[in-house]
Steps between C-alpha positions, in 0.01 A plus 500: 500500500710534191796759532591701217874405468597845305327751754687254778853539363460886452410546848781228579740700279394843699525346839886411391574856347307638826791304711788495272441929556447447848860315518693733286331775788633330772839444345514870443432648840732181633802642329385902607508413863789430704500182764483766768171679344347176410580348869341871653185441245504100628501663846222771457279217351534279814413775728203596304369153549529472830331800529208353338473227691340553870690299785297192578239544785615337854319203381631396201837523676382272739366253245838488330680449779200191608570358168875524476537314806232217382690476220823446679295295752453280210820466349645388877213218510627404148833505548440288874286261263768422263816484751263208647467313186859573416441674199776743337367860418 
């Protein structure tokens, strides 16, 4: 499949205007909004997210808490393993 190099660095040249736009945006509301307003916006976004997502189910907590100790389970057998072969960490 051949691409047609001039079509490519329009839409390559678009994309860049696209983001350069989308930067100068940014910068713009930046300098509008104070550290305070930004933090309270920062803030409001966080809580809207964990409003989206649902607590995990009794199980999954259980799970996690299965796997965090076989993971720490492992590290101990590990670390026993290489204190008997002398080995730094």
């Amino acid at each position: 499949m051949k691409l047609d190099k001039e079509l490519y660095r329009k839409a390559y040249e678009l994309h860049q205007q696209s983001s350069d736009a989308k930067l100068v945006e940014r910068a713009r509301l930046h300098s509008e909004l104070s550290s305070a307003e930004a933090f309270k916006q920062y803030v409001d976004l966080v809580e809207f997210v964990w409003k989206l997502c649902p607590e995990p189910s009794e199980w999954q907590r259980k799970e996690k808490l299965e796997s965090i100790v076989r993971y720490y389970a492992a590290i101990q057998r590990l670390e026993a393993w290489r204190r008997s072969r002398g080995q730094a960490a």
